[in-house]
N, C-alpha and C positions, 0 to 999 in steps of 0.2 A: 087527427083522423084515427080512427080504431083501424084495428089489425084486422077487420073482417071487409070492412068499408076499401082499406087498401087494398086487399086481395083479390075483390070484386074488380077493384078499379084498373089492377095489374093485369087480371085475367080479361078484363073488354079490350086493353088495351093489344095483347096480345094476339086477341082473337081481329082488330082492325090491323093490324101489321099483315098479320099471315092471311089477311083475304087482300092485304094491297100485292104481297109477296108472288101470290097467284095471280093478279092481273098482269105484272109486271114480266112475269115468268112466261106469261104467254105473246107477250111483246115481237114482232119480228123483228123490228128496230135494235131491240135487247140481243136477243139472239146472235145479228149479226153483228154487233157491237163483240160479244162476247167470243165469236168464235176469230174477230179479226186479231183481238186482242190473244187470246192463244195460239194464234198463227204467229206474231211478233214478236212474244216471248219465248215462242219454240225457233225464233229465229235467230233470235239474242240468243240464245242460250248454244245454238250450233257456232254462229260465230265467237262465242267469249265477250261480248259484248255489251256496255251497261247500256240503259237509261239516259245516263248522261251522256254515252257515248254516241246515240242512235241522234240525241236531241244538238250536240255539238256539230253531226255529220249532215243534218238535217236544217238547220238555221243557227251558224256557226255565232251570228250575233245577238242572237240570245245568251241574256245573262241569267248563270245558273248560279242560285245562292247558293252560299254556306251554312247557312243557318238551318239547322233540323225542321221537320215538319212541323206546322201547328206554331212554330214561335212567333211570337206580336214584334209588332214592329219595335227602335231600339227605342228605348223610352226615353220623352225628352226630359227637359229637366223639370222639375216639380213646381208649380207657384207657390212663392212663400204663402203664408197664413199670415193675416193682418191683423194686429193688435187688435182687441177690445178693450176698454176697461167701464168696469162696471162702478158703479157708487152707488153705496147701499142709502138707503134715504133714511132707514132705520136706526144707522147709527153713525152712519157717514162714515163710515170705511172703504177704502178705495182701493180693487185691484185689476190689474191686468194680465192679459194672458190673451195666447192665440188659440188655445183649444179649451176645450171643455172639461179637460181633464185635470182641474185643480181645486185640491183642495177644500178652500176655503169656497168657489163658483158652488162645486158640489152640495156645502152644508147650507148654502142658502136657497139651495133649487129645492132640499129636500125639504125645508122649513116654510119657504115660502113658495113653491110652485115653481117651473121652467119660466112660464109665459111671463111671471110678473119679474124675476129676474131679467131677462132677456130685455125688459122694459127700459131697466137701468143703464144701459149698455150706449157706451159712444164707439164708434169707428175711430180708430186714431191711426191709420193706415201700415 
């Protein structure tokens, strides 16, 4: 995308935010969202009170993670990658590997094409 084509496309974009910003802004719903929520924090803040403190005093069995905002869940463990091996027909050389990332896989894709490579290829699990 050119740099003119993006600038247009950043300046419509901003110009459909700031007319949502305005419907939004005239929201009662919003409003009184907004003013309950400053009323609660002006509340917390008179007692010394957190967040967690209001949400503990509030539904004691609620579990409050540790984990920072935004972090994904713990990651499980990964599935192995399953052998292939290829056999070249051309000269009958034969390798194997789980990824794409070798060598010898590479000098044949670039020679002969992915697709026709990819041909040669057995699953050996």
């Amino acid at each position: 995308m050119s740099l003119i084509n993006e600038y247009r496309a950043t300046e419509e974009a901003i110009k459909e935010l700031q007319a949502r910003l305005a419907n939004l802004s005239q929201d009662d719903k919003l409003k009184k969202e907004l003013e309950f929520e400053g009323k609660l924090r002006a509340l917390m803040g008179e007692y010394s009170k957190s967040l967690r403190d209001v949400i503990a005093l509030l539904d004691p069995d609620a579990k409050i993670s540790k984990a920072p905002r935004g972090a994904a869940k713990p990651a499980t463990t990964k599935r192995a990658r399953k052998v292939k091996q290829y056999k070249n027909p051309h000269n009958g050389e034969v390798i194997e590997t789980k990824g794409g990332n070798h060598k010898t896989l590479k000098e044949w894709k670039a020679k002969w094409g992915g697709d026709e490579v990819e041909g040669w290829s057995t699953l050996l699990g």
